[in-house]
VOBA-1610 file (N, C-alpha, C; in pm, whole numbers, padded with zeros to 5 digits, always signed):
BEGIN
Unk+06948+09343+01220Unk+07085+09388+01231Unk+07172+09273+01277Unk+07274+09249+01215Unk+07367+09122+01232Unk+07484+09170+01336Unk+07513+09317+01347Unk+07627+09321+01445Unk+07569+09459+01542Unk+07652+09473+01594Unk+07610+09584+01707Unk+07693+09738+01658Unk+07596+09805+01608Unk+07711+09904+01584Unk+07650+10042+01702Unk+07741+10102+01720Unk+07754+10210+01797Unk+07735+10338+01724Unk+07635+10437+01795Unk+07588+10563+01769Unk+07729+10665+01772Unk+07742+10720+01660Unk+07875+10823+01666Unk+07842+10965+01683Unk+07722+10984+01636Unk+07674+11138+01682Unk+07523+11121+01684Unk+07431+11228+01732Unk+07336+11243+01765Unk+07320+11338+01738Unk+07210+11453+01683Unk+07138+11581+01674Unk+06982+11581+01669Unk+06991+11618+01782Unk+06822+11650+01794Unk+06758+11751+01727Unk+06643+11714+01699Unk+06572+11768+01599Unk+06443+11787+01611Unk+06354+11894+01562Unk+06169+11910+01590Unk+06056+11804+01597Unk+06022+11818+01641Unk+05933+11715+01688Unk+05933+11583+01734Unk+06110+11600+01804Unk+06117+11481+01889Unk+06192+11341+01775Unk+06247+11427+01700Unk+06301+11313+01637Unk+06479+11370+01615Unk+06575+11206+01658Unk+06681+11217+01660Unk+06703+11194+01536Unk+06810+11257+01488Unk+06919+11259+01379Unk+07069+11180+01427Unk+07033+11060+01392Unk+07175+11017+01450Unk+07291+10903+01313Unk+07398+10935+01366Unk+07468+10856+01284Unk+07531+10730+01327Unk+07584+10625+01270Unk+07638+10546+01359Unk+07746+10452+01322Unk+07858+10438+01374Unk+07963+10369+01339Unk+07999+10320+01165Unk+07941+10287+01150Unk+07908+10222+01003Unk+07911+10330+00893Unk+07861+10485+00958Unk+07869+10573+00792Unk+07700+10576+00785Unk+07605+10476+00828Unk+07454+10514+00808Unk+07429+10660+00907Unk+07334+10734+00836Unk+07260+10845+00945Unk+07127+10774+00879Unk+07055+10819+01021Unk+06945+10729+01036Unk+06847+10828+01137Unk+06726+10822+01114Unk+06652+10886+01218Unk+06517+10825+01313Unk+06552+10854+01423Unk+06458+10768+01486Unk+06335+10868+01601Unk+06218+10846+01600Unk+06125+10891+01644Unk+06129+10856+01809Unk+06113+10988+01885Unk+06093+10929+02041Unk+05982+10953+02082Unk+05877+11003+01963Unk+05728+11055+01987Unk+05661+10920+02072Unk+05619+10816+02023Unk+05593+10698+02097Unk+05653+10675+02262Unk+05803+10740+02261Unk+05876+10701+02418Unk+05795+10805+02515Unk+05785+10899+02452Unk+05793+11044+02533Unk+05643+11025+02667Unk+05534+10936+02634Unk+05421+10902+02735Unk+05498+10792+02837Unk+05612+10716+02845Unk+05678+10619+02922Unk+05798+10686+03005Unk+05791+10632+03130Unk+05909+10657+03194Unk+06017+10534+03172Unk+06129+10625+03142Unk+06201+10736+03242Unk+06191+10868+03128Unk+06149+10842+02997Unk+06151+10928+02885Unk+06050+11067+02900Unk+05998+11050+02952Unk+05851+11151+02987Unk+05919+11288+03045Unk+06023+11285+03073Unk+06113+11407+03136Unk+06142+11480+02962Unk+06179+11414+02888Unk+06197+11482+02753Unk+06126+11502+02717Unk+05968+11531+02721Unk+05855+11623+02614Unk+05934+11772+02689Unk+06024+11768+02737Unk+06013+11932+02821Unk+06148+11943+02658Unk+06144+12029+02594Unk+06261+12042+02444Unk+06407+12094+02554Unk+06426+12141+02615Unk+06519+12166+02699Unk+06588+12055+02726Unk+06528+11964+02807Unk+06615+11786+02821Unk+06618+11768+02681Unk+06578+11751+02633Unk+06535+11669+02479Unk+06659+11693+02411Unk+06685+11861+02431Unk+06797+11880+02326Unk+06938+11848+02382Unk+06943+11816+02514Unk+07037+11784+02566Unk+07134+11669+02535Unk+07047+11601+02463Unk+07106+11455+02388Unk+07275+11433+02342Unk+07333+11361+02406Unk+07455+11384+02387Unk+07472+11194+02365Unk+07611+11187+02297Unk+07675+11019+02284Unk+07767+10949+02419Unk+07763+10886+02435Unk+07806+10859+02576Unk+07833+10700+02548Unk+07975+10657+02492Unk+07974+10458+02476Unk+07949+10482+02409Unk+07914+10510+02309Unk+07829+10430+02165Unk+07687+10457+02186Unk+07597+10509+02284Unk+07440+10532+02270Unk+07445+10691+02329Unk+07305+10687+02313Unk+07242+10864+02307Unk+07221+10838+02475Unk+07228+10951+02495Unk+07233+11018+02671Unk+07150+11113+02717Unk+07065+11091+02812Unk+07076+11264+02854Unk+07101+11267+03000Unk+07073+11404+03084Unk+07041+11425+03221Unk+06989+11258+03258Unk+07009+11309+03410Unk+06955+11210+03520Unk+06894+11064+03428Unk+07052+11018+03395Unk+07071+10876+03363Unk+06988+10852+03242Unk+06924+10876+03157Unk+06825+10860+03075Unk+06924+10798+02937Unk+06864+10719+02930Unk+06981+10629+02772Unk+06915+10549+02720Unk+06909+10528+02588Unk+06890+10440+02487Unk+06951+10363+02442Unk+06937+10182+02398Unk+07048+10096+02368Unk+07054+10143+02251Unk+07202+10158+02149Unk+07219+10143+02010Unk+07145+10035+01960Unk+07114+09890+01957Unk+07047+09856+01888Unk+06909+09843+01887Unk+06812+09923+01973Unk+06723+09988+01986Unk+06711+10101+01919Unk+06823+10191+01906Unk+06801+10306+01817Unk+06821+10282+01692Unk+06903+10160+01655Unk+06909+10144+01485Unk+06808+10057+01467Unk+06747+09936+01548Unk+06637+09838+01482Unk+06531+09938+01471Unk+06509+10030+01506Unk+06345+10144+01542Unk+06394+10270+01447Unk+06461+10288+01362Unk+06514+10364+01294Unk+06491+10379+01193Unk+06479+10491+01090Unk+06468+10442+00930Unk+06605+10522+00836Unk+06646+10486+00753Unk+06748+10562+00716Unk+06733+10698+00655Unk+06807+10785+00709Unk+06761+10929+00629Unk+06762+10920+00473Unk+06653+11005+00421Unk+06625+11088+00316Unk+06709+11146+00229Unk+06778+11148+00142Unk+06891+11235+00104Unk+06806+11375+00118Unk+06686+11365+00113Unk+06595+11507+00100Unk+06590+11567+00238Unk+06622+11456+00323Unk+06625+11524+00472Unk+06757+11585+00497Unk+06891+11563+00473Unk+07017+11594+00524Unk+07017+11724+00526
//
């Protein structure tokens, strides 16, 4: 990724995978199955936090400080599916 773009929405989704869009017009989805054994992320296997996911600056949010950098969520990302939308 050559510039920094910022997350414009977020929707969480089954099995731990975000639906997010981002500045640019890409939606893109990224897996937190891998985060979810690491802290501070390990609070989200509970789907209650998980779905809590909100945009906050330009990156995904939840409860008790928990955040992801945007270019962490777009380099670890793959672009949606038209079959997924």
């Amino acid at each position: 990724m050559n510039e920094l773009l910022d997350v414009v929405r977020v929707e969480p989704n089954e099995n731990f995978f975000l639906k997010l869009e981002f500045e640019n017009g890409e939606v893109r989805v990224f897996d937190m199955n891998p985060l979810l054994m690491k802290k501070p992320f390990n609070s989200l296997q509970e789907k209650k936090i998980f779905e809590c996911a909100t945009v906050n600056h330009g990156t995904v949010v939840w409860p008790d400080d928990i955040d992801i950098a945007p270019e962490t969520l777009y380099d670890f990302s793959r672009p949606l599916k038209p079959s997924e939308e």
